[in-house]
C-alpha positions in Angstrom: 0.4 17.7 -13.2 2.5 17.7 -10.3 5.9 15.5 -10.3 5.4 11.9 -9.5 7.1 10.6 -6.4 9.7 7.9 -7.1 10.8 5.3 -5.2 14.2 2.5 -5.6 12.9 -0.1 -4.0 15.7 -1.3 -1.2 16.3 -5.1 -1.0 14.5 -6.6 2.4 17.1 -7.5 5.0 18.9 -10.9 4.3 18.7 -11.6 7.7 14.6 -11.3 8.0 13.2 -15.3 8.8 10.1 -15.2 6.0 8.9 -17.8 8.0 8.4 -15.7 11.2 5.8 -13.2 12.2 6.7 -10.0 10.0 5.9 -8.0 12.8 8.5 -9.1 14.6 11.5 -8.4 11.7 13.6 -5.5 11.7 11.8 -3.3 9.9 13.4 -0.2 11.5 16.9 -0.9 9.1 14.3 -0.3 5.8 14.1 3.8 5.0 11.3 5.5 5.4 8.5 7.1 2.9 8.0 11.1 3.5 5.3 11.9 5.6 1.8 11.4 3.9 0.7 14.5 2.2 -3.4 15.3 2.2 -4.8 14.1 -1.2 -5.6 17.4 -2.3 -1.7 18.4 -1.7 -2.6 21.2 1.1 -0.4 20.1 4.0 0.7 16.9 5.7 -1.5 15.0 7.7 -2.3 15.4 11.1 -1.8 12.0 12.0 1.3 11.2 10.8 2.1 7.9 8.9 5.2 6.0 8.5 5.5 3.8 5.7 8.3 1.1 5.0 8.5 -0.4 1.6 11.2 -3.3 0.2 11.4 -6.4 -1.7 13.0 -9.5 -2.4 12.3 -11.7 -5.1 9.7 -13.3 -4.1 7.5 -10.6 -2.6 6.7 -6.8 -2.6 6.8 -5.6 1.6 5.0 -2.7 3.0 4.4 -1.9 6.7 2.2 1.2 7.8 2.7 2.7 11.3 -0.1 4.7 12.2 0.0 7.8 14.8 -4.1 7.4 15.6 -6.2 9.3 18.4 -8.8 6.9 18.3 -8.1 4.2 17.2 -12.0 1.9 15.9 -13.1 -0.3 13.5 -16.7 -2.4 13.3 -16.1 -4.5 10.5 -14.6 -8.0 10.9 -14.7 -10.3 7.3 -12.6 -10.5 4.6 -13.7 -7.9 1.6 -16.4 -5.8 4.3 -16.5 -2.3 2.9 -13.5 -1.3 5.6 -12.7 1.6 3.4 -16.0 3.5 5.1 -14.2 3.2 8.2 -10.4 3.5 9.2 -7.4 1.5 6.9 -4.5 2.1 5.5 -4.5 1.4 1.6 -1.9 -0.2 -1.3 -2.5 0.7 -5.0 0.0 -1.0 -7.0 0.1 -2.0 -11.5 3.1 -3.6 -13.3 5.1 -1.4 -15.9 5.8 2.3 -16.0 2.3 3.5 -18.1 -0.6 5.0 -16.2 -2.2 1.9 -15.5 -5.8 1.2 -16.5 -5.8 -2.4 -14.1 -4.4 -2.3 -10.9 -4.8 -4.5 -7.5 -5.8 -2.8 -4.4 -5.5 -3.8 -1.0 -6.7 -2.3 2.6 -5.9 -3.2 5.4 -8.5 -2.2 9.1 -7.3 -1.7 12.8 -9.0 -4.6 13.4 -6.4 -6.8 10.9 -9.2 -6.9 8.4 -8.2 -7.4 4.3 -9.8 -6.1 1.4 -8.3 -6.9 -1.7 -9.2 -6.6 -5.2 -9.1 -6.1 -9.1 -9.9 -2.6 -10.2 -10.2 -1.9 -13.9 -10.4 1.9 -14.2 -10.6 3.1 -17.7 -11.2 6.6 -17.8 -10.5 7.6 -13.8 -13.8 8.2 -13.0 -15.8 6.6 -10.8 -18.6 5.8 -12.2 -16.1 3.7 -14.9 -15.1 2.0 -12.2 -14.9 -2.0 -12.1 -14.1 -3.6 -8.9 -13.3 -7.5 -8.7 -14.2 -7.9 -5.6 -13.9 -11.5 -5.6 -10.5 -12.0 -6.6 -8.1 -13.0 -3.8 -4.7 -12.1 -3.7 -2.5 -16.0 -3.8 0.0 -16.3 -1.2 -0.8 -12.9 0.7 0.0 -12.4 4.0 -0.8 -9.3 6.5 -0.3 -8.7 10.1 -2.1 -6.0 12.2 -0.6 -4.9 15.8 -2.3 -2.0 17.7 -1.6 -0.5 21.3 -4.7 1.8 22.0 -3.2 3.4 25.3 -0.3 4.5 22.8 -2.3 5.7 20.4 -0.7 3.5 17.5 -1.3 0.7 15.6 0.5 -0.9 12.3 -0.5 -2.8 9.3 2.2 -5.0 7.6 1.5 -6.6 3.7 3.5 -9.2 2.1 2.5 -9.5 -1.5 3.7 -12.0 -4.0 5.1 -11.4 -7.3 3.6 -14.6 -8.5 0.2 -12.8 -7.9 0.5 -9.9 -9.5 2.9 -9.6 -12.0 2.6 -10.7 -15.8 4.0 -14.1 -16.8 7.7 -13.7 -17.6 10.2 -11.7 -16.3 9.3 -9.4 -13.2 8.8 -5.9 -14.5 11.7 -3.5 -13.4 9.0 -0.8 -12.6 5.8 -0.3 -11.0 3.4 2.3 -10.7 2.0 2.1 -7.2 0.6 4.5 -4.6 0.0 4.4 -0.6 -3.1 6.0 1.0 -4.6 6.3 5.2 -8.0 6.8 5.8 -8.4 7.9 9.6 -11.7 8.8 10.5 -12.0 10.2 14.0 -15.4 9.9 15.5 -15.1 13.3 16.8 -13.1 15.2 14.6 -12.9 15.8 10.2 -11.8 13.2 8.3 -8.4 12.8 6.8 -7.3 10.9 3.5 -3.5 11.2 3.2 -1.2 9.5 0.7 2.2 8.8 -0.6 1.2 10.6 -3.8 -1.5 13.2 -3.7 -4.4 12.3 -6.3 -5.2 16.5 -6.3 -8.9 16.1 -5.9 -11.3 17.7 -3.4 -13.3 15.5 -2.3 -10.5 12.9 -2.3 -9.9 10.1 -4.6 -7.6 8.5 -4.4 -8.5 5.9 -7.7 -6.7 8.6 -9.9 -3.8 6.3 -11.8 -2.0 9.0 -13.3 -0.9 10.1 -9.8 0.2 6.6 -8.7 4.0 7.0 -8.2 6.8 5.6 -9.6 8.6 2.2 -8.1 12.1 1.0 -9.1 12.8 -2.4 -8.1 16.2 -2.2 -9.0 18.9 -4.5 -8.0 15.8 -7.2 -7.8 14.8 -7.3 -11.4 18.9 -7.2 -12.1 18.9 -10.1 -9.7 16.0 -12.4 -11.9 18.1 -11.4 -15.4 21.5 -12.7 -13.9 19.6 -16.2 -12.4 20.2 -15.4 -9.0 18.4 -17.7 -6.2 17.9 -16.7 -2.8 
């Protein structure tokens, strides 16, 4: 077992309007993730992703910028099977145990959502439960592309009200952060945060899922603070 990535979760700039467009915040002051790492651990990714993670309490932020040759996507509906095509992923489970129910969300070039429920017992597939039907409350997501530049970027806001037990907001997660890019002319790459070890890839391997420290924000909900 390789060593699990962890992350402290910085607080999301005071200064951000949550009522605005979140592509157009200042995501640049939030640090960046280490380059995606192939999900078999080789080697880093040909096409490079940069991923941006922070929180407030009220919501869990992630933005994906995506370095992309070609750029495509033919699905266009909530919950299509975009993961056959080109997306960038979230994995994420309350509490600090390899998680056996986790919400995942994807997210197309196209600014297409799929979000579920996965119950995943034994982390194999054919164990696997997927809620399809369950839509994330409050969720917001935000797609911009520029094809000539060969990028494109997928921005999630998630809601602790959605996810998180009832009670206090868990001080630690276990999450993980995926890219499937599928060139039409070239092999395939699935790259993540926290490589799942497994040729072909899969990335629904919980005990992989990384480690996140929310920190200050958690401190924050025990002391009464508003924002």
């Amino acid at each position: 077992m390789t060593t699990l990535p962890h992350l402290r979760v910085p607080r999301a700039p005071q200064d951000w309007d949550r009522q605005a467009d979140p592509a157009t915040w200042a995501w640049d002051s939030v640090p960046a993730l280490p380059p995606f790492t192939l999900a078999d651990g080789s080697r880093l990714a040909n096409q490079p992703t940069t991923t941006r993670v922070c929180c407030d309490l009220q919501a869990l932020y992630v933005r994906f910028d995506c370095d992309d040759t070609d750029i495509w996507g033919t699905y266009t509906q909530r919950d299509d099977p975009i993961y056959d095509e080109e997306v960038v992923e979230i994995f994420l489970a309350p509490g600090e145990a390899q998680p056996v129910h986790y919400y995942e969300f994807e997210i197309s070039p196209n600014g297409v959502l799929f979000d579920a429920r996965i119950y995943n017992p034994t982390s194999e597939r054919a164990e696997l439960e997927v809620d399809e039907n369950w839509d994330c409350p409050g969720i917001r997501w935000r797609v911009t592309r520029n094809d000539v530049a060969n990028l494109w970027a997928a921005i999630v806001v998630i809601p602790w009200m959605a996810v998180a037990p009832p009670g206090e907001l868990p001080p630690t997660w276990r999450a993980n952060f995926y890219r499937i890019e599928r060139p039409r002319r070239a092999s395939p790459e699935f790259s993540c945060w926290s490589p799942t070890m497994t040729e072909p890839p899969d990335f629904h391997k919980p005990a992989y899922f990384g480690v996140l420290e929310l920190g200050p924000v958690s401190m924050a909900l025990r002391e009464g603070e508003e924002e």
